[in-house]
C-alpha positions in Angstrom: 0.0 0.0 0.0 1.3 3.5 -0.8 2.0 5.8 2.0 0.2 8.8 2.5 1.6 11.9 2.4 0.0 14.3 5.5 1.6 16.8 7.8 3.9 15.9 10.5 2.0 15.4 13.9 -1.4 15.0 11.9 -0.8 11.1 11.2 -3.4 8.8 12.2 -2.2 6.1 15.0 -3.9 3.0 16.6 -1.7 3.8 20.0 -4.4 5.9 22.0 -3.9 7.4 25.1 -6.1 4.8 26.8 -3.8 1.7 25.5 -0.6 3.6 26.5 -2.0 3.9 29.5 -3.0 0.2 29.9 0.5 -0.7 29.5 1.9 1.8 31.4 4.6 0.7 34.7 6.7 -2.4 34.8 6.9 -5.8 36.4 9.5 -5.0 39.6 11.2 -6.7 43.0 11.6 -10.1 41.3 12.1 -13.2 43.9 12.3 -16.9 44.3 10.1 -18.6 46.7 11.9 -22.2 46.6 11.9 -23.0 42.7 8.6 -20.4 42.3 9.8 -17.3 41.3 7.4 -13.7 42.3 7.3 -10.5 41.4 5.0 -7.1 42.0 2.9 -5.5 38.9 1.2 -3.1 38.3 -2.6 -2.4 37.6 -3.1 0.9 36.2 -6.8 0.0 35.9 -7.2 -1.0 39.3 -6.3 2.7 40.7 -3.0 2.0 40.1 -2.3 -0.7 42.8 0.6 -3.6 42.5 -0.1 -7.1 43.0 1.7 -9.9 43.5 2.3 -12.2 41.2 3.4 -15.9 41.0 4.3 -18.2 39.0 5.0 -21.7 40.1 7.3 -24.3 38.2 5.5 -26.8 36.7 6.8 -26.2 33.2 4.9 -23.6 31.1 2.2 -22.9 33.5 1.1 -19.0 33.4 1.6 -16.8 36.4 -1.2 -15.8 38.7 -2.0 -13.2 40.8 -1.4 -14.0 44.2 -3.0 -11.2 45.5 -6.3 -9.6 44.3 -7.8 -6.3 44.9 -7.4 -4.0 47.6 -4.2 -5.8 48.9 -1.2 -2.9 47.2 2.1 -4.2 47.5 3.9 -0.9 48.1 6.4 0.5 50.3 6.1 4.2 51.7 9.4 4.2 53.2 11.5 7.7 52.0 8.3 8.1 50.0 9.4 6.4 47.2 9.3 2.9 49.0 11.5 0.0 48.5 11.3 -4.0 48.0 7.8 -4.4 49.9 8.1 -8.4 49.9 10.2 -11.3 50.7 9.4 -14.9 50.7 10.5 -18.7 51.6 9.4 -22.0 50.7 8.1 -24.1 54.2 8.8 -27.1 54.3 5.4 -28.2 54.6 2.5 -26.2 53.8 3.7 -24.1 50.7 5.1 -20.6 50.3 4.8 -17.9 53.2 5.4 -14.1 52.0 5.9 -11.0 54.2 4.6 -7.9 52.3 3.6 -4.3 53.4 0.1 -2.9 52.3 0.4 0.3 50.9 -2.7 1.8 52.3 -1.9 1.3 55.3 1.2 0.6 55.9 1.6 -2.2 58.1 3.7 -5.6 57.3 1.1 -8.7 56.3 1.7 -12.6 56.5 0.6 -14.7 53.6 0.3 -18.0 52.8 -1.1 -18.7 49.6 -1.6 -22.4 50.1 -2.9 -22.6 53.7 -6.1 -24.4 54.8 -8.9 -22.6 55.8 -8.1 -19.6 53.0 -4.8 -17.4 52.5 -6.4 -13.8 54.1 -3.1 -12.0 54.6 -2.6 -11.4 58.4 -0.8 -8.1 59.5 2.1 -8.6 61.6 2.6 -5.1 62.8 0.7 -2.3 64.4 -1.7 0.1 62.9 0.0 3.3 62.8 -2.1 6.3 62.2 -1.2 8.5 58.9 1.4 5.6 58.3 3.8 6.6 60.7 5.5 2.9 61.0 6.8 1.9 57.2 9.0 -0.7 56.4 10.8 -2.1 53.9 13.5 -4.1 52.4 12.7 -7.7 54.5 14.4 -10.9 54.8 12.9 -13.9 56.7 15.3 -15.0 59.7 13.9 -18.1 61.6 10.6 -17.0 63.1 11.3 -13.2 62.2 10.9 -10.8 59.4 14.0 -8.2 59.3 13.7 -5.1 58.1 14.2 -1.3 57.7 11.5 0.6 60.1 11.0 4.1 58.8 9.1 6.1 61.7 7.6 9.8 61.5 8.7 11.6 64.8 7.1 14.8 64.6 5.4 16.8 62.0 7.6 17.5 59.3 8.8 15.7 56.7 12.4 15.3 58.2 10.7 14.3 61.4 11.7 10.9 61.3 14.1 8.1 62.5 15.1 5.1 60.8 16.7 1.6 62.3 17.0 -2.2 61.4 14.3 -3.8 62.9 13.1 -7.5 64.1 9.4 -8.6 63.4 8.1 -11.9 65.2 6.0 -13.9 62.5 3.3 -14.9 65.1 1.4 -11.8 64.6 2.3 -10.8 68.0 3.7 -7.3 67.3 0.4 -6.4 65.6 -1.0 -5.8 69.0 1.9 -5.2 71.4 4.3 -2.4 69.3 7.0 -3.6 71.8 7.5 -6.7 70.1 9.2 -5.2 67.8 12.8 -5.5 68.1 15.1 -2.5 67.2 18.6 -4.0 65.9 20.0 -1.1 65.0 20.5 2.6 67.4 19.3 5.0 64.5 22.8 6.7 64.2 22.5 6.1 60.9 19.7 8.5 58.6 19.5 5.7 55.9 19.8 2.3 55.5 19.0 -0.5 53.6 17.7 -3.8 54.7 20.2 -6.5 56.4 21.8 -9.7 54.1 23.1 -12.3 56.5 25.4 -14.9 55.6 24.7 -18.7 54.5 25.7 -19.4 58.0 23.1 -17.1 59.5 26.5 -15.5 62.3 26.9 -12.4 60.3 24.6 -9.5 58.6 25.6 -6.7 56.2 24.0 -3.5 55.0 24.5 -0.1 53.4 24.0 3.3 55.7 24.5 6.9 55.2 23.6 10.3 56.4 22.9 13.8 55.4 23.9 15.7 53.6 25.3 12.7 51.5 22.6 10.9 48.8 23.9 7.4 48.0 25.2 8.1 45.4 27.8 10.4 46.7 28.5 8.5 49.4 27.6 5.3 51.5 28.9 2.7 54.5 29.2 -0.9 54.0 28.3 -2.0 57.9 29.0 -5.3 58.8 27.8 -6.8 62.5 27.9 -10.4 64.1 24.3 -11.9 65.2 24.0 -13.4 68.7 22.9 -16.2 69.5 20.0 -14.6 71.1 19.1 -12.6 67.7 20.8 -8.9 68.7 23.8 -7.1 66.4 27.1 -6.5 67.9 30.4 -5.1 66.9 28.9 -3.3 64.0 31.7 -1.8 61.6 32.3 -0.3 58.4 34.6 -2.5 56.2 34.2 -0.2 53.1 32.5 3.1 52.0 33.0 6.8 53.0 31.8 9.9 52.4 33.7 10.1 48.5 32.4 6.2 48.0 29.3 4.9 46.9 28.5 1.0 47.9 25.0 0.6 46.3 24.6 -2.9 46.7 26.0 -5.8 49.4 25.6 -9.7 48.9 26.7 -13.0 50.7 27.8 -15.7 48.2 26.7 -19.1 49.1 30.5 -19.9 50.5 29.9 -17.1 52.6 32.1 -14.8 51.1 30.9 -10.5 51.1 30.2 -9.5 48.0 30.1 -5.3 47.4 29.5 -2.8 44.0 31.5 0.6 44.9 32.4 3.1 42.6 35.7 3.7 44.4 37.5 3.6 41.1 35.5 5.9 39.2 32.5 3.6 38.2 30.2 0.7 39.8 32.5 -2.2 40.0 31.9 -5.8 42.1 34.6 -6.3 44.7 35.1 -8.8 47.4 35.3 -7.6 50.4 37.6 -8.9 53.1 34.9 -8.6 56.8 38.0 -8.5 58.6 39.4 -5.4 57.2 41.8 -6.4 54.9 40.3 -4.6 52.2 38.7 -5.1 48.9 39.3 -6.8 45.4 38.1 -5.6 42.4 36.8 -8.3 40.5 35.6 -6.9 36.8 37.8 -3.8 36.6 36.2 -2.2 33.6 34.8 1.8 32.8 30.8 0.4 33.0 28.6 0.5 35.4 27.9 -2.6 37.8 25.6 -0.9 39.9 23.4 2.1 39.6 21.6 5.4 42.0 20.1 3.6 44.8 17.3 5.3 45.2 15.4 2.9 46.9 16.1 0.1 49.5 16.6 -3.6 47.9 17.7 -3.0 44.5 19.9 -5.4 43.1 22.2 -5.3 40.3 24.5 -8.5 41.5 23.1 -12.1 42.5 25.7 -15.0 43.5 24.8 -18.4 42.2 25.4 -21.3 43.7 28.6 -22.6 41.6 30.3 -19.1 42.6 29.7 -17.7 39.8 27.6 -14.5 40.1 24.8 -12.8 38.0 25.6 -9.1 37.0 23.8 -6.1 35.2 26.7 -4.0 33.7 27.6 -2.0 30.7 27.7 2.1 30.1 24.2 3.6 29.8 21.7 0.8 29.8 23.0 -2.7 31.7 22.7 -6.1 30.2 22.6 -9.4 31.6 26.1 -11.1 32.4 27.4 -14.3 34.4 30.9 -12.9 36.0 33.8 -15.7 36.7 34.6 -13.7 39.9 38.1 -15.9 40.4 38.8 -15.3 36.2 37.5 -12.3 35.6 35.7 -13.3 32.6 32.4 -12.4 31.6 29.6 -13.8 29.4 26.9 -11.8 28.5 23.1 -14.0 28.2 22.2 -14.3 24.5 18.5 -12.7 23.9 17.1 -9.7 22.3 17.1 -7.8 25.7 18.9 -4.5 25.4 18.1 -3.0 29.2 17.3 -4.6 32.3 16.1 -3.0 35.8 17.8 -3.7 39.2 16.4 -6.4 40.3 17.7 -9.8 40.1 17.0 -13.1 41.8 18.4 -16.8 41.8 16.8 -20.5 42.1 19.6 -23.0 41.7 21.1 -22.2 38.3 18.5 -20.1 36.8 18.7 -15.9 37.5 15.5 -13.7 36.9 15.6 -10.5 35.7 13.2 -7.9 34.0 14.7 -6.8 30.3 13.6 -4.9 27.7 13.8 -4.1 24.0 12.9 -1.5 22.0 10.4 -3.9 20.3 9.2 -5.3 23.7 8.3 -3.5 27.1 9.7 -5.0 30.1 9.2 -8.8 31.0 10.0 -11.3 33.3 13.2 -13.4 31.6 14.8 -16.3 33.4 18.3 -17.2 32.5 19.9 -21.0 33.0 23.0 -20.7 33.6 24.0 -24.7 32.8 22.7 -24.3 29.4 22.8 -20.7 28.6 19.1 -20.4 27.0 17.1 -17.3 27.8 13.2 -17.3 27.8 10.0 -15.0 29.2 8.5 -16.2 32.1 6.1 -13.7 33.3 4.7 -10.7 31.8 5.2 -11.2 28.4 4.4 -8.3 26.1 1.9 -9.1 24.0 2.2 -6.6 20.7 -1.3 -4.7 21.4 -1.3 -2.7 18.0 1.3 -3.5 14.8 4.6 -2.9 15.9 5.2 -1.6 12.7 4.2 1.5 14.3 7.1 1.2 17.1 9.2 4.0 16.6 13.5 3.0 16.1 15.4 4.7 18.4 18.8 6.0 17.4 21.3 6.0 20.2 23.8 9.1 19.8 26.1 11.2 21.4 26.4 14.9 20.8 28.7 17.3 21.7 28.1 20.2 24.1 29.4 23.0 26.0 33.1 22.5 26.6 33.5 19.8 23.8 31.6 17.4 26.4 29.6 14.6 25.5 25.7 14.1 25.9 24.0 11.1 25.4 20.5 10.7 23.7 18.4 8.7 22.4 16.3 9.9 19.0 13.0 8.8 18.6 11.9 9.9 14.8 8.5 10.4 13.7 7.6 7.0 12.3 4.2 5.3 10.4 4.0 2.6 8.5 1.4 4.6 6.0 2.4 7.8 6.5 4.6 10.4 5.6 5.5 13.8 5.7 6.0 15.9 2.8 10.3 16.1 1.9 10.5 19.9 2.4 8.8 19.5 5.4 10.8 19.0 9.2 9.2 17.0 11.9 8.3 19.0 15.5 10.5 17.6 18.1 10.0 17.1 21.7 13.0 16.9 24.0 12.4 14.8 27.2 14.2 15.6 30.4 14.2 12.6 32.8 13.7 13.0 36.7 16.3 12.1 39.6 17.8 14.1 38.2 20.9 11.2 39.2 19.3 8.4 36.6 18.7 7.8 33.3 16.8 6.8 30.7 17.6 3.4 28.4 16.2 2.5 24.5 13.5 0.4 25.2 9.3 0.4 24.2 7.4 3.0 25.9 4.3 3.4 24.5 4.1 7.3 25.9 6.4 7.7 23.4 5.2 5.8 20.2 1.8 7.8 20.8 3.8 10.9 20.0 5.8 9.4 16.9 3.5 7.3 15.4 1.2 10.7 14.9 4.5 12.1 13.4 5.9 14.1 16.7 9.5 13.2 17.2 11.4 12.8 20.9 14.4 12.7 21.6 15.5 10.9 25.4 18.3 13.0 27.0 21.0 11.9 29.6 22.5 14.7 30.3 25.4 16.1 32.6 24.4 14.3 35.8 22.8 11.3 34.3 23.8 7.5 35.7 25.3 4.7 33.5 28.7 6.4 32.5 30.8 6.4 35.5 30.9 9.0 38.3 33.0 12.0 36.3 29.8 12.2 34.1 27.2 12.2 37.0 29.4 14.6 38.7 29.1 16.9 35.8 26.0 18.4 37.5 27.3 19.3 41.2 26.4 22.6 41.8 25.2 23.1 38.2 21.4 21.4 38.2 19.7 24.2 36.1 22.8 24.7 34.5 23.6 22.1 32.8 20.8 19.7 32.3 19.6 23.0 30.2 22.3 23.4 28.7 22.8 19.7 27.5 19.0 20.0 26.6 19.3 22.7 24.4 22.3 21.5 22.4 20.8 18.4 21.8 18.0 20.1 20.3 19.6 22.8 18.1 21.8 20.0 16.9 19.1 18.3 15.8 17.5 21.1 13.9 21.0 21.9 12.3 20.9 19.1 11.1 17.5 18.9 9.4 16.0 16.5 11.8 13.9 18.9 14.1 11.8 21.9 13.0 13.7 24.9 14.8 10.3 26.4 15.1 8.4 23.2 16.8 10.4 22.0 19.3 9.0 21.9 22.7 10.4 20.3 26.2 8.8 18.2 28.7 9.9 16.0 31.9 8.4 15.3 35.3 10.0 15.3 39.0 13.1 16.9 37.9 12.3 16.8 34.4 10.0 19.4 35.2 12.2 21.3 36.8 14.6 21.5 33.7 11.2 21.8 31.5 10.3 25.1 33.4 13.7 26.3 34.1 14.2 25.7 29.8 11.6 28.2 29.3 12.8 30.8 31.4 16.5 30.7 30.4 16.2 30.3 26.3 14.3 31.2 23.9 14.5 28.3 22.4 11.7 25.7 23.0 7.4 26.7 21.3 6.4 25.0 24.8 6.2 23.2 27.5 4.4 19.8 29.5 5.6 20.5 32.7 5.1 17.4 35.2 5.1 17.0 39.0 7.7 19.5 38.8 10.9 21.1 41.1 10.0 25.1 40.6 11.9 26.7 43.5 14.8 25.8 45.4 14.0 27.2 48.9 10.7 25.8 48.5 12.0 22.1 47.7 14.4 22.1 50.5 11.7 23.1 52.9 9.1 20.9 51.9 10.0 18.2 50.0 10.5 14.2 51.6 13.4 13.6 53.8 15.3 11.7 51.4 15.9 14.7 49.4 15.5 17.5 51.9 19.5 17.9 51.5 20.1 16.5 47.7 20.1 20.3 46.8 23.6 21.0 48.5 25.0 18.8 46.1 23.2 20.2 43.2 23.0 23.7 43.7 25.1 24.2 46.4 25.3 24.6 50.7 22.4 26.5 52.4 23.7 29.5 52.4 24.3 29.7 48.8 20.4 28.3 48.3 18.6 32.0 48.1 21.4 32.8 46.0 20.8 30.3 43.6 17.1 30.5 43.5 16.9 33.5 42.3 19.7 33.1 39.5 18.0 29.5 38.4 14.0 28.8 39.8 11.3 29.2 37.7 9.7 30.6 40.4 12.1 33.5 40.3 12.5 33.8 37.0 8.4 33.9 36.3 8.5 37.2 34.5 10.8 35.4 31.6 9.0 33.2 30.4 6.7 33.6 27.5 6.1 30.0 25.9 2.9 28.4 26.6 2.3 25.2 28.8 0.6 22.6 30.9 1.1 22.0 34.5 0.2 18.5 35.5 0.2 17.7 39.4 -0.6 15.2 41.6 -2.6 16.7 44.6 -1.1 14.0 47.1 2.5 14.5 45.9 5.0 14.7 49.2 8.1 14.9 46.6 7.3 18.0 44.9 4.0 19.1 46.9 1.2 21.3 44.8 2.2 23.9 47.0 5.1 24.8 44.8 2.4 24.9 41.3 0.7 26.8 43.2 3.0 29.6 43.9 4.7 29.4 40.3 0.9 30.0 38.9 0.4 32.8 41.4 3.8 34.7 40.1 2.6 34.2 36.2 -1.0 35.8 37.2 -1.1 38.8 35.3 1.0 38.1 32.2 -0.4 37.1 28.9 1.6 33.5 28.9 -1.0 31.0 27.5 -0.9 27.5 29.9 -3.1 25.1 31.6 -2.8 23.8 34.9 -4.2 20.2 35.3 -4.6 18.7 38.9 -5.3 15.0 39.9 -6.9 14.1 43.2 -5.7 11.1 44.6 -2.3 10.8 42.6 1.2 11.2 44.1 5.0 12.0 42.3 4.1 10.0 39.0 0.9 9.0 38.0 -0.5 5.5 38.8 -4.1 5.3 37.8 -5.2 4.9 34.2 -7.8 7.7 34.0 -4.7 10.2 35.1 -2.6 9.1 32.1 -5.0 9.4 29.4 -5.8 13.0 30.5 -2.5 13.6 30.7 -1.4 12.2 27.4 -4.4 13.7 25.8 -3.7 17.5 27.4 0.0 16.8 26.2 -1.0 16.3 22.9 -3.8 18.8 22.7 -1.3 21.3 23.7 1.4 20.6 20.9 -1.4 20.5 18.2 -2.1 24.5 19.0 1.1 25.4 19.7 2.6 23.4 16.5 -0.1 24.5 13.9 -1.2 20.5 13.9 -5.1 19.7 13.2 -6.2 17.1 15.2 -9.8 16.1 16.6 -9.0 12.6 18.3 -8.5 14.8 21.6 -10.1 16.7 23.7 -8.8 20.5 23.4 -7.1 21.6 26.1 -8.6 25.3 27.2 -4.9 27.8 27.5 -5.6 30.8 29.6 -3.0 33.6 30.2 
């Protein structure tokens, strides 16, 4: 069939706002339960909960959900939660998990294959509000350990955080006393214990303010008592210039470690007694990542001694590491990216991996024969993926002569095209963190915009994760600075090249995407608009109100306190109000405790008055990043309403978007 030839950003598309919303989120926290393997999910359609879901070993049978509606498998700790589950097989009477409830908070005992029904039982006390969280939990005899998160006062950074013991008879539900504290609280942050095969030892990461973990963390290491308590705790690697994002225990009871101590995320072994560490993959990629929440894993020992790794610059792969050779053998499949969470049953590892022809899945690896399969969550193609747009990964050059990373999404149809004098609009997306990044892979936010012949282009900028710790470093002191800066070259090179229309390119990120969005406007001329999302808009206000986690991540990317009024008035869109001139949306969640509505609030209230066209779209019941289905579709479709007025674009498949000055 010939192709059609219609403006850019008019195309007809199959990929609605309601099916990118369907598919939106990822499988996450992948375990083994004896030879079962779990893992959390989300249900965009179900409010945006996450279930649990199983799937047991008996050849190709499908997963199930092990938990149906209301039970929300969902951490609050530091707001953005951690791994809310752990399990292990009984010997008689099937699998028992541990999992905490997001609406309330509180720790819950399941047992799927008990008589008499499997209604989850909580272990710990109501709390009102959700003052008690936990997270990150490993099963220990006939207690759950833990991290316990606990508000202290009213304010966000009113809060202590420990190691804590659970008893698994439901006793502590009733009696808060029962609940064992391992740990003094001398330590802000900390991740939940590992303990050794022989059960004598336990291991974790801490750090304090003003440090995030990325700059900085403590590899603690403490013998267990007989009698269950922590003693002679010590740091055996870690300081404030190091960052240890992930410990492990090999099955000969060796202590496994990924520090960036020479420049990038590399596994080490660790001696406990002080003797130091080994590097045992010395290369310039990434073995680890920003932990930004509690129980990620990017390492997994195997039985044999050999040991599962996620590595590589920008997006990790799947490897097995020889840890004695040094060799490494990368697992055969068409996965180009997989998240940080990895789990082992005998010689098979589990992973979730993506393409950019498949969104993220379930994949198991057996390591005795080296073939690669899905196992849960297997993207089914929901349209033609002829309309998947091919992302080009590239590097440009910036400000100084240093590199940026992107990745370039063109405007693509399979019956469509664009007239040959004509260039494409472009949209440049800012991620949030801002320490993280973005990898290649099927997001179907994104093929909404390119299969109607809108173009994106994905930037890791100065500051972004995957390319060692110079480039992350690139934004200390600079955020606003910087991640515009990288922004904007990325997107005049592509219209200098022909690929972008100079006069239709527009920004848009969320978190701190939204704060380089709105700071974009105000500091060039050079984007038509704006989606700005759940953003960052002033400095003072962020450090005052925003999560404890981050209450301090502004001295390392702005600068110390005293330099923080300074700064927001050279860099905050708040501040810098009166320049800005481009139209845009505003999308917030009311319930956000990242970047609270507070801050929209006042940015809208300095712009009252000036003829700058925008729309400010608020969701009830919706935190930092939307969840529920109905939230996305309005989003996408006020997205896309807004590009279609700003970019000249006729389009009737959505709802206009009203833009008042």
């Amino acid at each position: 069939m010939a192709a059609v030839t219609l403006p850019y950003g008019s195309w007809p598309s199959p990929i609605d706002a309601a099916l990118a919303a369907s598919l939106d989120g990822r499988p996450e926290y992948v375990g083994t339960v004896g030879a079962e393997v779990w893992w959390t999910e989300p249900r965009p359609e179900e409010a945006g909960r996450r279930t649990l879901v199983r799937r047991r070993p008996d050849g190709d049978a499908p997963e199930v959900t092990a938990l149906p509606a209301p039970w929300n498998v969902r951490s609050r700790v530091t707001e953005y939660g951690g791994r809310p589950w752990a399990g292990t097989a009984r010997p008689s009477g099937g699998p028992l998990v541990v999992f905490a409830h997001f609406d309330d908070q509180r720790l819950y005992a399941f047992e799927p294959d008990a008589p008499g029904g499997p209604d989850p039982r909580p272990l710990t006390p109501p709390s009102p509000g959700g003052g008690l969280r936990w997270a990150d939990p490993v099963l220990r005899g006939a207690e759950v350990w833990c991290v316990l998160e606990e508000s202290t006062g009213p304010t966000p950074t009113d809060v202590r955080r420990v190691l804590a013991a659970v008893p698994l008879d439901g006793s502590a539900a009733r009696d808060r006393t029962r609940v064992r504290e391992l740990t003094d609280g001398r330590h802000r942050f900390s991740t939940g214990p590992r303990l050794s095969p022989d059960g004598r030892r336990a291991a974790w990461i801490a750090w304090d303010h003003p440090r995030m973990p990325w700059d900085g963390t403590e590899l603690k290491l403490a013998e267990i008592t007989p009698d269950g308590r922590l003693e002679g705790t010590r740091t055996v690697l870690g300081g404030p210039e190091e960052s240890v994002a992930q410990v492990d225990w090999t099955p000969g009871g060796a202590l496994l470690a990924v520090s960036d101590r020479g420049g990038w995320w590399n596994p080490y072994r660790v001696e406990p007694e002080g003797g130091g560490a080994v590097n045992l993959c010395p290369r310039e990629e990434e073995f680890g990542g920003p932990l930004w929440k509690p129980g990620l894993r990017w390492i997994a020992p195997l039985p044999d001694g050999l040991v599962a790794v996620l590595h590589g610059r920008g997006a990790p792969v799947l490897g097995v590491l020889d840890p004695d050779s040094g060799d490494l053998v990368d697992a055969a499949g068409p996965w180009t990216a997989w998240q940080p969470t990895l789990a082992v049953s005998g010689t098979r590892v589990y992973g979730v991996a993506a393409s950019p022809r498949s969104a993220y899945e379930v994949v198991e690896l057996d390591t005795a024969t080296g073939h690669t399969r899905v196992v849960g969550a297997e993207g089914i193609d929901p349209v033609d993926p002829a309309y998947y747009p091919e992302p080009q990964t590239r590097t440009f050059p910036g400000p100084d002569d240093r590199e940026i990373h992107a990745h370039v999404y063109p405007p693509h149809h399979p019956a469509c095209r664009a007239a040959p004098e004509e260039a494409p609009p472009y949209v440049v997306w800012a991620h949030g963190g801002p320490t993280d990044h973005v990898p290649p892979v099927l997001d179907l936010h994104i093929a909404y915009f390119t299969s109607r012949g809108i173009g994106v282009v994905e930037v890791n900028y100065g500051g972004s994760t995957g390319y060692g710790r110079a480039y992350r470093e690139r934004l200390s002191g600079q955020w606003g600075v910087v991640d515009v800066e990288d922004c904007a070259a990325v997107a005049r090179a592509l219209a200098a090249e022909g690929t972008a229309d100079p006069d239709r390119l527009a920004i848009r990120g969320g978190s701190a995407g939204g704060w380089t969005a709105a700071a974009s406007l105000a500091a060039t001329g050079l984007y038509a608009c704006a989606a700005v999302i759940y953003p960052v808009l002033d400095l003072v206000g962020f450090a005052d109100e925003t999560h404890d986690l981050e209450s301090r991540y502004i001295d390392g990317l702005v600068g110390p306190p005293q330099t923080l009024a300074v700064r927001c008035r050279e860099r905050s869109p708040l501040a810098l109000a009166d320049r800005i001139t481009a139209p845009f949306v505003l999308l917030q969640g009311l319930e956000d405790p990242v970047c609270p509505p507070a801050q929209a609030e006042r940015f809208l209230a300095a712009l009252r008055g000036r003829p700058v066209p925008h729309a400010y779209v608020a969701f009830a019941g919706e935190g930092h990043g939307f969840r529920r289905a109905e939230t996305m579709v309005r989003a996408l479709e006020a997205e896309l309403s807004l590009y279609a007025q700003v970019f000249g674009i006729e389009r009737t498949d959505v709802p206009l978007l009203r833009l008042e000055p």
